[in-house]
C-alpha positions as CSV (number, residue, x, y, z in Angstrom):
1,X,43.2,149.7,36.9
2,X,44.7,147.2,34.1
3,X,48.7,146.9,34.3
4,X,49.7,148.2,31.1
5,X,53.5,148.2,31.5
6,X,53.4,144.8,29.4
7,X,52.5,146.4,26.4
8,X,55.3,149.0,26.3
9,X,58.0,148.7,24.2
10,X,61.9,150.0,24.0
11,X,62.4,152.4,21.5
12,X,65.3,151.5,19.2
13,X,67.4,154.3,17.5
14,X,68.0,154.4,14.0
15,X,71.7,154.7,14.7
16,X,72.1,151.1,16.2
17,X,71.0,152.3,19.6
18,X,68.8,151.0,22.0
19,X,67.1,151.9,24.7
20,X,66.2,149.1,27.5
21,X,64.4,149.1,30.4
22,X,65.5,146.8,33.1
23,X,63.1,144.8,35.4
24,X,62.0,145.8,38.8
25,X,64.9,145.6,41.0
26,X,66.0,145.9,45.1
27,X,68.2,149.6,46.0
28,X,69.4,150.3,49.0
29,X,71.4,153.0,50.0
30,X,74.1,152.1,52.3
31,X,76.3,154.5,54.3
32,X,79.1,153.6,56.9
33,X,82.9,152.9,57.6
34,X,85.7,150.2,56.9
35,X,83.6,147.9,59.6
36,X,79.9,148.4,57.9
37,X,81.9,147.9,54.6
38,X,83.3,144.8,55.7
39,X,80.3,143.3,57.6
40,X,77.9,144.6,55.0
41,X,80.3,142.8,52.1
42,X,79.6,139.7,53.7
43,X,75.8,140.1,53.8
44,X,75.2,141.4,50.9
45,X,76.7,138.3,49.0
46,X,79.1,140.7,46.5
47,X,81.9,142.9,47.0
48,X,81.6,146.1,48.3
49,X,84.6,148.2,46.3
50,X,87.1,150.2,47.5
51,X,87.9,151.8,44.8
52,X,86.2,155.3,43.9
53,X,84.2,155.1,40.8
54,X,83.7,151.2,40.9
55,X,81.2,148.4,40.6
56,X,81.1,144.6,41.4
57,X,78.4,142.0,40.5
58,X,77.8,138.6,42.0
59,X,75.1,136.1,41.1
60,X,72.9,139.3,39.8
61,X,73.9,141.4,42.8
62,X,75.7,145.0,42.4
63,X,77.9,147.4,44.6
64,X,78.2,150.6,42.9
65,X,80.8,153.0,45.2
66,X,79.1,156.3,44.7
67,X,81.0,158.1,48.0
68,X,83.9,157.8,50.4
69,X,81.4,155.9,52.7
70,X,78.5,155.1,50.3
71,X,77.4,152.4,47.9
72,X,74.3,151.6,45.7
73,X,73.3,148.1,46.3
74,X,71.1,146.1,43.3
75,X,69.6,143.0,43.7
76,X,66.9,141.3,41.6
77,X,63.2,142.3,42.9
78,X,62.7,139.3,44.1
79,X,66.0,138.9,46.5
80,X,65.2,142.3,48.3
81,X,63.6,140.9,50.9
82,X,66.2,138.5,51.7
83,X,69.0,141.1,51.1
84,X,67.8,143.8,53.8
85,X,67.0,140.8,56.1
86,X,70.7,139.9,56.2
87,X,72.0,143.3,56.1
88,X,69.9,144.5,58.7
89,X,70.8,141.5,60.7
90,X,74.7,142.2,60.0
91,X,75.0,145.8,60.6
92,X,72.5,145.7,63.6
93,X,75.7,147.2,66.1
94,X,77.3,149.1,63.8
95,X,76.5,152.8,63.3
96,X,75.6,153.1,59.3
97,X,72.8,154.1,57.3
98,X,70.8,151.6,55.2
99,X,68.2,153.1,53.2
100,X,65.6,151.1,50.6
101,X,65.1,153.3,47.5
102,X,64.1,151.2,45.1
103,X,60.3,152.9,45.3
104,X,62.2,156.3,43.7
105,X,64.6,154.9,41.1
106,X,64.6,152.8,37.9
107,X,66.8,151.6,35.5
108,X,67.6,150.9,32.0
109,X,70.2,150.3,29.4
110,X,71.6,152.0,26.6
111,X,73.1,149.5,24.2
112,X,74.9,150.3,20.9
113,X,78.4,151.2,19.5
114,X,77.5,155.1,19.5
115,X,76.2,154.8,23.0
116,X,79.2,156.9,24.7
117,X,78.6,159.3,22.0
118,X,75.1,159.6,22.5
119,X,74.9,159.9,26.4
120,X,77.8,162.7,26.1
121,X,75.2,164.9,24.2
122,X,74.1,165.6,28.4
123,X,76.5,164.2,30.4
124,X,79.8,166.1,30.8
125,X,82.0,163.1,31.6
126,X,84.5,161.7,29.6
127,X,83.0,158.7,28.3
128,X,85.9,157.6,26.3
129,X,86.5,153.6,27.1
130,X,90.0,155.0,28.2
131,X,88.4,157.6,30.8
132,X,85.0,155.3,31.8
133,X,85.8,152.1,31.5
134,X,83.9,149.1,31.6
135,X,83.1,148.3,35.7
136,X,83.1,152.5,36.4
137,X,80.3,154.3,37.7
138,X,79.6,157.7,38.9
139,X,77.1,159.7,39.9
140,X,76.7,162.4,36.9
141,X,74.0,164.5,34.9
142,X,72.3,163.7,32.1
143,X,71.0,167.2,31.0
144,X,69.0,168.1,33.9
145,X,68.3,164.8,35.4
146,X,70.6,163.0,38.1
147,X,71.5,160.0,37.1
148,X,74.0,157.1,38.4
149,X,75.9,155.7,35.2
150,X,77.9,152.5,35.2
151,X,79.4,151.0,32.2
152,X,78.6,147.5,32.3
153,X,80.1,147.0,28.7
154,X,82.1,148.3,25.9
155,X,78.5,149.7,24.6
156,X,76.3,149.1,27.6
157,X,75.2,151.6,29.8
158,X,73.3,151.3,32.5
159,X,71.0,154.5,33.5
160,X,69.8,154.5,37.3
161,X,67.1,157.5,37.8
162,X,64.3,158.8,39.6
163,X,61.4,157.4,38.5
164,X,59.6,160.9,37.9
165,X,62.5,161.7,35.4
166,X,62.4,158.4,33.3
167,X,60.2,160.2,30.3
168,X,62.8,163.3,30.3
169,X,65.4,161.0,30.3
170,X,64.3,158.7,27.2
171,X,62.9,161.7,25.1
172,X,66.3,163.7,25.8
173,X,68.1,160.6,24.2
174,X,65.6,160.5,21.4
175,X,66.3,163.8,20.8
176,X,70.0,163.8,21.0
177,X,69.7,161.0,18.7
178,X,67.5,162.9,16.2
179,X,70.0,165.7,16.4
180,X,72.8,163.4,15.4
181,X,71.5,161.9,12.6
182,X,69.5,165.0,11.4
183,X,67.8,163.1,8.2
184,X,67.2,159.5,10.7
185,X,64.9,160.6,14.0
186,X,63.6,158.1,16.1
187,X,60.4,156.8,13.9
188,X,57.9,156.5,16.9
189,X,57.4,159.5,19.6
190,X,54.8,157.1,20.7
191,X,57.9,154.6,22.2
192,X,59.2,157.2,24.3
193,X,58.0,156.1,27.7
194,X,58.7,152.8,28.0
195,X,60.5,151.9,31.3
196,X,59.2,152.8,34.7
């Protein structure tokens, strides 16, 4: 069967918004105390935060704090491999959990200065820069669908969800779009599932 995921294309909101998928990237799960933290910090090539709510990047790496003892780890497709190699090796005496899910989840961004206004149309966060600033993420809702959301900038978002919810998840922000702008919709329906 012909790869036709080339052909797809972000849909872009008539309200300065845009939807974009992100490429292929690494997950992993990790669960485990101060000492997995600590060893795991030094594998992973980025920090691991403290700090509820947090994320740090490194040389296109991510930690995303999502628990008392658990972080989302994001590395380019191509540096998974490499990344649960040295973690594996790391943590190899240390009870903790290490779990690959990048099979299950995908990502995108939405971009755009009406972003935070957009996503609270099905999130029930506070998305005011004041309340979610740039570098926070959380696990949340987005109408039905569970999503992690990190602000990555003043109007970047970054959407991490299960794969078999992307299409709810873009045409719920079409149609919270549509609903905003009542006489401006989103011009293509066709666009709608465009990230996988």
């Amino acid at each position: 069967m012909p790869d036709l995921s080339g052909a797809r294309s972000p849909p872009r909101f008539d309200a300065g918004l845009t939807l974009v998928p992100l490429p292929p990237a690494s997950r992993y799960i990790l669960r485990g105390g101060p000492v997995v933290r600590a060893a795991a910090e030094t594998a992973a090539g980025v920090g691991i935060p403290l700090e509820a709510c947090r994320a740090l990047t490194r040389d296109g790496r991510a930690a995303l704090w999502l628990g008392p003892d658990e972080w989302l780890l994001i590395a380019p497709e191509a540096q998974g491999t490499a990344l649960s190699d040295s973690l594996t090796t790391a943590l190899a005496r240390l009870p903790h959990s290490l779990v690959d899910v990048g099979h299950r989840q995908s990502g995108c961004e939405l971009r755009g200065a009406q972003a935070a206004t957009l996503l609270a149309a099905g999130c029930p966060l506070d998305l005011d820069a004041n309340a979610f600033p740039v570098g926070m993420c959380t696990r949340t809702v987005l109408a039905k669908a569970e999503v992690v959301l990190w602000r990555t900038a003043a109007a970047v978002f970054r959407i991490e969800v299960a794969r078999s919810y992307v299409a709810y998840v873009s045409e719920f922000l079409a149609e919270a779009e549509r609903t905003s702008t009542s006489d401006q919709g989103l011009r293509s329906q066709s666009q709608l599932e465009t990230f996988s």
